[in-house]
Structures are given as C-alpha cells and as structure tokens.
N, C-alpha and C positions, 0 to 999 in steps of 0.2 A: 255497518260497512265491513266488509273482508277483502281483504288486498291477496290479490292472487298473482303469481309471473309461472311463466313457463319451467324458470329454474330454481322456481324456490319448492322445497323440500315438504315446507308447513305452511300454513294462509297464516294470516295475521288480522285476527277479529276487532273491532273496535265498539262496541255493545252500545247500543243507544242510550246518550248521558254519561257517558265515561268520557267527555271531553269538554273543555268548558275553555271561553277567552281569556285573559290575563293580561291585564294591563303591561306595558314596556317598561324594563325596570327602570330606565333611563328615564322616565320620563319625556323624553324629551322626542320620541318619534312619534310623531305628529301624524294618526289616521293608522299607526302600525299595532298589532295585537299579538301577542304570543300563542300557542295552543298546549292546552295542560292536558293530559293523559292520564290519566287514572287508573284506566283499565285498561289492559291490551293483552286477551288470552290467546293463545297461537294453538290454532285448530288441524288436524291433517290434513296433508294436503288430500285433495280428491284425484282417480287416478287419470292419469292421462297419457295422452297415444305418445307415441316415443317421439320426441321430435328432433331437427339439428338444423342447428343453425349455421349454412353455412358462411355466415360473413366472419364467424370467429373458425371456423373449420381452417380458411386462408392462413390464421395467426398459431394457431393451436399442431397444424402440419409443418409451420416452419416456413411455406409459398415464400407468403409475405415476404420473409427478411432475405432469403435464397436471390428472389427477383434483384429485388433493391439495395442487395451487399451479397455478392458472390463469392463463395468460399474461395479459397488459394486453391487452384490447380495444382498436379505435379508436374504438367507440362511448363504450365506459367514460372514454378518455382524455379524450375531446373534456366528459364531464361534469365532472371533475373537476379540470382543467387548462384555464385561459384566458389571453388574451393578457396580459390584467394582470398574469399570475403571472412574466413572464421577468424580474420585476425580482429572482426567488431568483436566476439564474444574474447571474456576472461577465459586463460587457461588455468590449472593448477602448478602450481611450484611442484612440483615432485623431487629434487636435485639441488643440495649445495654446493658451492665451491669451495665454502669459506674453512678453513680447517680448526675455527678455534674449538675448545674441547672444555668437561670441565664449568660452563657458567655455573655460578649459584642461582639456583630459583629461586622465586622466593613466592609467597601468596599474596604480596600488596598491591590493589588492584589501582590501576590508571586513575589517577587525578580528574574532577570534571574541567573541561576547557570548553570557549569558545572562542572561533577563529573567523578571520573573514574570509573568505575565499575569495582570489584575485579574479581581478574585474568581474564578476558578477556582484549584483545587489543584493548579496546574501551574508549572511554570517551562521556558521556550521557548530553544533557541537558536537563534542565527546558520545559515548556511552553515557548515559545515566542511570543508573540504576542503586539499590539498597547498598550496594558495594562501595561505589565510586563516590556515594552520596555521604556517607559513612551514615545509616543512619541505621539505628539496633531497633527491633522486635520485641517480644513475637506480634505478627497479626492475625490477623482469625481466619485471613481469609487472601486472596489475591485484592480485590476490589481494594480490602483497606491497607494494604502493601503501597496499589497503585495510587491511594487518597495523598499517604502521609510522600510518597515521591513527588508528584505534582505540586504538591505544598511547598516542599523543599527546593524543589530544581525553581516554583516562581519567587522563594525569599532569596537564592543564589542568584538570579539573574539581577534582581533588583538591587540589593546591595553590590554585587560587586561590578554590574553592568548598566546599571539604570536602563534596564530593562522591564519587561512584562510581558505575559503568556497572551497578550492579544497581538504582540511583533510574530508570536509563531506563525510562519506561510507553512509547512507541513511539518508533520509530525510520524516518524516510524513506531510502531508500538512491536515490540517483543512480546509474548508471554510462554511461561512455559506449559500452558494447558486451554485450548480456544475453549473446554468450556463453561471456561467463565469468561468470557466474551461479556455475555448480556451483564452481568453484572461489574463488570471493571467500564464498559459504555457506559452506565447509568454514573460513574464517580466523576468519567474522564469529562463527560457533558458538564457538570457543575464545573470544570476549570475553564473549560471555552465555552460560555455560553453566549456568545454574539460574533456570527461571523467565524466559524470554529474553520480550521487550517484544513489543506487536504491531508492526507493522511491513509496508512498502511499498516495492516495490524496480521500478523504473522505470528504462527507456536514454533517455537525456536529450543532447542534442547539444552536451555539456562542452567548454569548452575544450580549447585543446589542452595536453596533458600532466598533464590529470585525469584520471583513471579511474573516482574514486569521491568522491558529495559524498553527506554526512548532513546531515539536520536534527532533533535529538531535541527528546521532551518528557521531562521529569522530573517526579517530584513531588517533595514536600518532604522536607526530611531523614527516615530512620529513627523512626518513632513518631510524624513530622505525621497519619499518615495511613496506613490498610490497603491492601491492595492485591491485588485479586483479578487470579486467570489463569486462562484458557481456552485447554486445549492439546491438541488431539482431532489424534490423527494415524493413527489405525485407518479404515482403509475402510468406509462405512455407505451409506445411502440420506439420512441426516440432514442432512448438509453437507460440503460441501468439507473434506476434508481439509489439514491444512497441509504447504506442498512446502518447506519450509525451517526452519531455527533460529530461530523466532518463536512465539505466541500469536497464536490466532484475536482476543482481545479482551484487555485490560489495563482494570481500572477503581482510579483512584487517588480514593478519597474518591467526589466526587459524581460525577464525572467518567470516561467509557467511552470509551477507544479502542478502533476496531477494526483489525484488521491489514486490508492491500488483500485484494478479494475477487473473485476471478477467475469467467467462467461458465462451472464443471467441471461435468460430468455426479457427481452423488460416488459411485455407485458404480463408475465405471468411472474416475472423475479425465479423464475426456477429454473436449474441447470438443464442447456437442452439433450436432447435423448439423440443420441448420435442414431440411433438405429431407423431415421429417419431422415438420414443423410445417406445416401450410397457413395462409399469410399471413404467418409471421415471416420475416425477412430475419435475416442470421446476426448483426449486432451486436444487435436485439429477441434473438432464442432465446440468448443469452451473457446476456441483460440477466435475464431475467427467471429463468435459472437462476442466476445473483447474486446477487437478490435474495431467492431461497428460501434459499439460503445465511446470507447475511447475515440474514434475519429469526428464521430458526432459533437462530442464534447470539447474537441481540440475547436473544433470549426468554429461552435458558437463562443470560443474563449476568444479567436482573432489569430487562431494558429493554424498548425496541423502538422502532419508528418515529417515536411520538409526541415521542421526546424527541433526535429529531437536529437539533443544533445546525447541524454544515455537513457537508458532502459533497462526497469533493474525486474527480470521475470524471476517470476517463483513455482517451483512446482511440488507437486507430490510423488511422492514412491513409484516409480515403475514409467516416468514419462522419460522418453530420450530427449536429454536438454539439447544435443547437437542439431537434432533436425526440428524442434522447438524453435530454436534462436537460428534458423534458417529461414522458417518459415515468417517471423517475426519480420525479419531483415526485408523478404520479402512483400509483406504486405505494406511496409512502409515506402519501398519503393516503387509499389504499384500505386497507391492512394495517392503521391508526391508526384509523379513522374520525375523523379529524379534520384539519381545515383549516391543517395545518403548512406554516409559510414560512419552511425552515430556509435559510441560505445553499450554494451549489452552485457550486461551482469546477470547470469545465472546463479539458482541457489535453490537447489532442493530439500524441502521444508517437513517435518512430519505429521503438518496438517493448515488447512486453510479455510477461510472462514466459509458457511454453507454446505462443508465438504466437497468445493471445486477440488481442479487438480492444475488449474495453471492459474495465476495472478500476474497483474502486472501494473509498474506506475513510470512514469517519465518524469520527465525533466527539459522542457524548450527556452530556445532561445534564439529570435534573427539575426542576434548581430555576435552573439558571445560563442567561445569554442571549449569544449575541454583544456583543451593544449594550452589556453591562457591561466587558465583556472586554477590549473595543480591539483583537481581532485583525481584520488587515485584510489582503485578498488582491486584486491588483491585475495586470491584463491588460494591458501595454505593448505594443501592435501597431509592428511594423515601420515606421518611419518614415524620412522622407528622408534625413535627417541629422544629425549629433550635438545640433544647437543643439537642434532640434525634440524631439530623446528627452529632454536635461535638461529645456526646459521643461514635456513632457509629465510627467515623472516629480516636476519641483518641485511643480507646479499641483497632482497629485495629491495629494501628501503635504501640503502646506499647508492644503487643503480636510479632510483628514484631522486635521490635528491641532485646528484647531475642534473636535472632539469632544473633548476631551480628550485626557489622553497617550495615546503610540500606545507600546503593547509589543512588537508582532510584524507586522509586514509579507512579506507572502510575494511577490514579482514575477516575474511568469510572463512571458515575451519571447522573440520570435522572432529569433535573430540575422540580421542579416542583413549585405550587403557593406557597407553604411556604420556599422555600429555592432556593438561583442558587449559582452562583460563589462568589458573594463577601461573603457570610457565607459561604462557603465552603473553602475559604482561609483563615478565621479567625480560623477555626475551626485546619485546617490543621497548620495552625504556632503555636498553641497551642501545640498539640498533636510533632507537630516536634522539641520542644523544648533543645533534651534533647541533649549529645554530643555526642552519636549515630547517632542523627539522623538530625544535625543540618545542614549538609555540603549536604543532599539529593539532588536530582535532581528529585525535583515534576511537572509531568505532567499531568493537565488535558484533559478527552473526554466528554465533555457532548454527553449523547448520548439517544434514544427513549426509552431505556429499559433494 
C-alpha cells in the first residue's frame, strides 16, 4: 500500500508483511487490536500538476478573518477615540518637585512581599527574583536560575503564607534573553503542572546576573473562591493557540486574568504579513489579530471588553505606543458598545516572544474598579541623576498614597548610565516608608522606554 496527498512531498510505502495485529495492552478492549509497523520506507513523491486549494486560499489570504473581525478603521478610530481619552494610557514622570538632595543609595534590593489588593479576590506580589530572593549561584544556565527561583518563591509562600504555586491565577515572567524561552518553559511546566495560571513572558533589560524575575497574582486560600481555566492548545481558526505551559485566561471569583496575547494568524500560529492588508502597517495587522484573539477568548471565559479593568500592552522598537494605545482604546469600545476607560499600561520591551512586535494581557472584572483596588502603575523616565529619580519616585508615591493605601505599585524605567535598580530601590524604600505604604507589593519592569 502507498499513501499518497496532494501536499505531501514523499509517499509513504508500507510493503506487504510489514504490518501485523497486536493484541490491546489493556487487555481489556474487547474486539479492539492495535497495528504494528515494521516497515515504512518513504518513496518520492511522483510529479504532479500544480494544484490549489482554494478552501485554504480564503485562510491563507487573511478573507476569512478580514470578513468575520474587521480591522480598526482610521475613520472609525478618529470616532471613537479623542484627545481627552490619553489620560487611560500612563505618562512618564519626567519632573520633580521635591528638593531633597544628597540620598545615600545603596544596592539592597526590595524584600519579597505579598499583599492583598483591596476588594479584588487577589493577592499581589513583589518582584521576585535571585536578588529579592537572596539566593547565590552560579548556574549554568537561565532554565536552572529559573528552577532553583520557583523552588524558592514556592518554599516562601508555604512557610510564610500557607500557601502554594497552584493558588497562582497568573503569573508575569521577566527574562533577560527570550532565547531561552524553550528551555526556562520546559522548568517552569514542572512547577505548574495541573491547570498552570495565565501568564506573560517578556525580555526585559534585568540586571546583571538575573535571568528571570516573576511577579504572581494568587487568589485566596483553597475554598475562598473557584477558579476557572481556559487551556485550548489545538490548532483552529478561533484563537491563538497557547506556545507554552500556561492558560489562555484564569478567573479567580469576580476576577479574569488573561494570559499575554500575541498577533498569531491561529491557523497557521504565524505572524500575519501586513502586506496583505491595504493600509495596515505590521504592528495595526499583529493588533488587530490580538484582539480577535483575545475577544474570542474573553467571550468564551463569560466576559468581554466591557469589563477590562487595565491593559498592560507591550511593544518592540520602532512602534508609536501613543497611537498603539489609541487604537487598543478603540477596539475595546467598538467590541463593547460602550464608552470604557479602562487603564492602559505601555512598555516597550527589546523583544517578544515569535518575534511579534505588539503583546498584550488584561485584567477583568463586572463588579470591581481600579479606584477601589489601589493598584498603581507608574512610568519613571530616564532622568539625570540619582537625586532627581528619588524625588521623582518619592513625589510619585506620596501623591499616591493620598488615595489611601497603596497595595501594589508596578515601576516601569529605563535604566540608564546614571541610575538602574539598586537606586531605584533606595529611592523606592524611601518614598515607601510611610504606614500607607509600607506593606506594598513593589514590582519592577526595566524596560527601553
């Protein structure tokens, strides 16, 4: 017998007597036989007329998803997105007021904490990392960096929180180089192997002698709360497929994380060719196949647009984050029909996983608001020098804790030659001093800009 398809390359021979029955090992299937193979030489193929198929032509030109998820207009955008709307996106700090002069820096890196964050069903931590973690070296590799961290952060939660790495609902992954990606997924899957959290994995320009920093969310103990997963890893036309040991979506109680959402074509899992879009530029044709993604994803989790609290996009080198997070803004309040002004966290990154150029993950909720919550995310621009970073970063946090307490602070910052982490945690334990803000749960992003 020789098995022949239109799109295979070589036939596939099976020689008479090269295949024989075999009992079920089971035993126990009743009338069922296995088939053994022995032999199976692969022959060329024979040549043939050129053919095309066009029921994959519709998927492979993009028709398909065009029809049935319409790119953002400029027209549509310019209706539904105004200047007044940039106050969803962060700005950066560029300016202090504060005149103090003079701090000692010092290099001792943030304690690990974990916080609740008010009225959502979550609990936040810190930074994690080899730093925070205090944990010494060397390792051979990032993967066994990431091993002996995960070890650690689940003996910390356990002892000091009677916790465990199956409470993670998402998880943020730092590394300083995606490629080692494939092999830090192979570590990170042995810590969540059942039901693994959404999650986001981004190269971040870490210190040196990090590899890998986390920042999870938890919910509450065992029986505060249910906790649904979304874990589609079969090829469709529906959504993106997930390329790792994660959930497309986690929802702990009221609360939906979604995992980052890359723009894959899904049945092909490959970035689409903007040059088959008239008018989209390749970060628009990555955006707006994201957001078919993600809305698909929202829908079958019991959500969708309406109810995205913040949005934390990621990009690469050369994309304009202002009309990025215009167009975001906009597609949420096309999909919604409604006038949402969830927050929008920009942070351009110096690589992302596939080699997209935009990512993106949320955070929903129908009944919960920012404004209750206290989480706060803050844009530290590159500043002259160390005085000016602490007072940039005290002013910030002081204006912040007026609102009440502050649970979670995320600080996005471009390192640059007068300042990196270790003044930036001198500055930030300064400014956190006060009994507002003392129990926070601070997260750093170094990021390009």
């Amino acid at each position: 017998a020789v098995f022949d398809a239109p799109l295979f390359n070589q036939r596939l021979a099976l020689p008479e007597g090269s295949m024989e029955a075999c009992a079920h090992p089971s035993g126990e299937a009743d009338g069922v036989a296995l088939m053994s193979v022995r032999e199976a030489p692969l022959l060329e193929a024979k040549e043939k007329e050129p053919s095309r198929l066009d029921v994959l032509e519709e998927y492979s030109s993009l028709r398909y998803y065009h029809e049935t998820f319409p790119p953002m207009s400029e027209d549509r955008l310019a209706d539904l997105v105004t200047d007044e709307d940039s106050s969803c996106w962060c700005r950066p700090l560029t300016n202090a007021n504060s005149t103090a002069a003079g701090d000692s820096l010092s290099s001792m890196a943030l304690p690990p904490a974990l916080q609740r964050i008010s009225s959502l069903d979550l609990f936040a931590t810190s930074s994690l990392d080899v730093l925070s973690m205090e944990l010494s070296g060397p390792w051979d590799s990032a993967a066994a960096q990431c091993d002996a961290l995960l070890h650690s952060v689940s003996t910390w939660l356990a002892e000091r929180f009677d916790r465990c790495m199956q409470d993670v609902a998402f998880a943020e992954v730092q590394v300083s180089d995606l490629s080692c990606f494939e092999a830090v997924n192979t570590v990170y899957a042995r810590h969540f192997s059942e039901n693994p959290p959404a999650r986001v994995c981004i190269e971040t320009p870490l210190p040196a002698g990090v590899d890998v920093r986390l920042r999870l969310l938890l919910r509450p103990h065992e029986g505060a709360s249910g906790r649904d997963a979304l874990r589609v890893q079969s090829i469709s036309t529906w959504a993106m497929a997930c390329i790792g040991p994660y959930s497309q979506a986690q929802r702990c109680a009221d609360v939906l994380c979604s995992s980052g959402v890359l723009g894959l074509v899904p049945h092909s899992m490959a970035l689409p060719d903007a040059k088959l879009l008239e008018g989209l530029a390749q970060p628009e044709a990555e955006l707006w196949m994201l957001m078919r993604s993600l809305h698909n994803v929202l829908q079958v989790m019991g959500s969708g647009f309406q109810e995205i609290l913040m949005a934390q996009v990621y990009t690469t080198a050369g994309v304009d984050g202002t009309k990025i997070c215009r167009q975001v803004l906009a597609y949420f309040r096309e999909l919604s029909g409604t006038a949402v002004k969830p927050l929008i966290a920009f942070a351009e990154v110096p690589k992302l996983p596939k080699g997209a150029c935009v990512e993106m993950t949320v955070l929903c909720s129908p009944t919960a608001s920012l404004g209750d919550s206290h989480i706060k995310i803050v844009e530290a621009a590159s500043v002259s020098n160390t005085t000016d970073l602490a007072a940039v970063v005290r002013s910030c946090v002081e204006a912040m804790a007026t609102e009440g307490a502050l649970d979670a602070l995320q600080v996005q910052f471009s390192p640059s030659t007068f300042f990196g982490e270790p003044e930036l945690h001198n500055a930030l334990q300064a400014s956190l001093s006060t009994a507002d803000a003392a129990s926070c749960a601070v997260s750093l992003m170094p990021v390009v800009s």
